[in-house]
C-alpha positions, 0 to 999 in steps of 0.5 A: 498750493494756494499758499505757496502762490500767494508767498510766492506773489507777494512775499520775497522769502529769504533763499533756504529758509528754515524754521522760524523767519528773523528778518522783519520786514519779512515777518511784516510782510507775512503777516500783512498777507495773512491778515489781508486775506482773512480781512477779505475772505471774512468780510466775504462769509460774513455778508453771505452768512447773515444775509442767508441767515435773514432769509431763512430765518436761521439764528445760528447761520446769522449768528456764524455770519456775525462770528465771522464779522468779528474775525474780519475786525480781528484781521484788523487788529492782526494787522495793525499789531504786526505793523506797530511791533516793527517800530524800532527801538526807542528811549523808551522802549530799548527792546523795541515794540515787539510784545505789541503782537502779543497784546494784538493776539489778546485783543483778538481773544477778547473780541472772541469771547465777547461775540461767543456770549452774544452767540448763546444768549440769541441761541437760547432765545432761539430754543425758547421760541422752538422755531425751525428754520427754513431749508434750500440747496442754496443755502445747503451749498453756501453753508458747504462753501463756508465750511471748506473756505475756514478750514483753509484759511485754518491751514493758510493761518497755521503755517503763516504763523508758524513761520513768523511764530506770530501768536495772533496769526497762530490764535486766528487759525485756532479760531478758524478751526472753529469756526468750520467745525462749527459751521458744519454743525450748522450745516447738519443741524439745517439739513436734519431739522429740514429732515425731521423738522425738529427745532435744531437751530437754538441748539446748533447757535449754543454749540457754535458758542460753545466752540467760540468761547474754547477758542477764545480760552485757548487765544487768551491762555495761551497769550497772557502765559506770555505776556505774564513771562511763562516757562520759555522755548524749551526746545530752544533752551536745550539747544542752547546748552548742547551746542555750548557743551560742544566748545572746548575748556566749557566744563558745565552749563547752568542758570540758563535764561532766555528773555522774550521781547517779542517773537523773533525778539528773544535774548539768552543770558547763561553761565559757563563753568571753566577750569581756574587755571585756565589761560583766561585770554584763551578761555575768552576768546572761546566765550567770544567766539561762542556768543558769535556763533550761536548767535548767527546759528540761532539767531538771537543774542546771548551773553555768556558769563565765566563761573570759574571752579577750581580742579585739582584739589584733592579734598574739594573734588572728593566732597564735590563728587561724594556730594554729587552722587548723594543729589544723583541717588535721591528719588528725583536725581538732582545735579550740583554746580559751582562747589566751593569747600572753605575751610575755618578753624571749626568746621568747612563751609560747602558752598554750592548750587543745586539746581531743582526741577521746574516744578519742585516747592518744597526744599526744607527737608532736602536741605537737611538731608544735604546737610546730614550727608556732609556730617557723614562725610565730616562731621565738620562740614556745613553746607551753604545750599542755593537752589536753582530753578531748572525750567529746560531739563538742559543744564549740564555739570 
């Protein structure tokens, strides 16, 4: 509900979105309001937390409060990021500035971490000096307060970000996450340690470090896989495939590969196997029409490229498919592409592809199996094997 309002009052949202939003200054948008309100609303629990902190002597309320400050600096940071990955593009950056989003959700991780050290060193200190903390129902009450307002802006983060796939909007709502598990066990720890009067405040400031650091781990993770090129949209590759299968005279879809700029900033480059006797105006005009296509429909921009292979020999079909059925018997079913048979004055060259699973090392003893296989088809046959990395479970021949 809160959400909704505040899209609705200070976002035009583009009419049936779905899914991830492509317009920029909408993404700009989004992710000024969500980094605006985080800045206000942890500026906010901030000043309250360390001020209650200091009051009844609690080092894990102050230290929640100071978790807080960071996150409002992150918001900063959240913003200023979104801000920049808008400019266009240069000479010296042809793809624009978009992986500057994910240097600012770096940046927010570090800022995590270097306050999740801070937290256990005073909550060790605490524990050391074995000293209760003092206990209200005003305090009780600001602390309940706290909780519900970081689950909230969690939820208000998560949805923001998956609507823009801004990795420092998505890293903030796994913060804030934690940010209200730890504050409610904070809370508890004030209320059985004023139950009891057991000196729970240390332990409780070295939890709320504990889950700081795990959410720093995940942000940092998470944004150095992407920055380092880590296996891309998976979800996205496979439809990429799919919805190129379905145009006609594309025979096989392989060598798939999606570059990511940016969020909302990807290309795709992928090769399309046709037939060699295809009219190649006609088969043209379908790439062409492919690249548009899926380009509008997926909203990025792809480059096709034409594998021709030749059909209708009898001797390269029969080698392809016996070829074929041996890669689809072993352990793990292997697929082929681009089989070529040449023949010479004394032996005959197979030269084809054979694309791997993502995780698949070693290949020397598959390549000799493939090798022993052709001799039982020809003793005269010797296999020229290029292996391909599949990284969606998406390539079709």
């Amino acid at each position: 509900m809160i959400t909704d309002y505040l899209l609705k009052r200070f976002v035009k949202l583009p009419e049936n979105t779905v899914g991830v939003i492509p317009d920029q200054e909408t993404r700009k948008a989004i992710g000024t309001l969500g980094s605006a309100t985080g800045m206000a609303l942890n500026i906010i629990l901030s000043v309250m937390k360390m001020l209650l902190g200091f009051m009844i002597g609690s080092v894990a309320v102050t230290a929640d409060g100071v978790n807080n400050l960071s996150d409002a600096g992150g918001s900063i940071i959240a913003l200023v990021s979104v801000r920049m990955a808008q400019k266009p593009q240069d000479e010296d950056h042809p793809f624009g500035h978009g992986r500057i989003e994910y240097l600012g959700a770096l940046a927010v991780g570090v800022l995590i971490a270097f306050f999740g050290v801070e937290l256990i060193k005073s909550g060790v200190e605490s524990i050391i000096a074995g000293k209760a903390s003092a206990f209200s129902v005003l305090s009780f009450l600001l602390l309940v307060i706290g909780v519900v307002v970081k689950a909230w802006m969690s939820v208000f983060y998560r949805r923001l970000g998956k609507m823009t796939d801004n990795p420092t909007l998505l890293a903030a709502a796994k913060d804030s996450m934690g940010d209200a598990i730890s504050t409610t066990a904070i809370t508890l720890a004030t209320l059985l340690s004023h139950v009891t009067g057991w000196p729970l405040d240390g332990y409780a400031g070295v939890l709320v470090a504990l889950l700081v650091l795990k959410a720093a781990w995940d942000v940092l993770s998470d944004t150095i896989n992407r920055l380092l090129g880590g296996r891309p949209d998976r979800e996205l590759g496979q439809k990429i495939v799919s919805m190129l299968m379905e145009y006609p005279g594309i025979l096989g879809v392989h060598d798939l590969v999606i570059h990511d700029y940016g969020p909302g900033r990807c290309m795709a480059s992928v090769h399309a196997e046709v037939d060699s006797e295809s009219n190649l105006v006609e088969i043209h005009e379908v790439i062409d029409t492919a690249e548009r296509e899926m380009g509008e429909k997926l909203l990025l921009p792809i480059c096709i490229h034409m594998d021709p292979v030749v059909s209708g020999d009898e001797k390269t079909e029969e080698a392809r498919r016996k070829m074929a059925d041996y890669l689809a018997s072993l352990e793990t079913p292997l697929q082929l592409h681009d089989f070529r048979r040449v023949p010479g004055d004394k032996h005959i060259n197979l030269i084809f592809d054979v694309v791997l699973p993502a995780g698949m090392k070693k290949t020397d003893h598959l390549l000799s199996g493939i090798q022993a296989h052709a001799r039982t088809m020809d003793p005269r046959y010797r296999c020229v094997v290029h292996f391909d990395r599949d990284y969606f479970g998406a390539s079709t021949h």
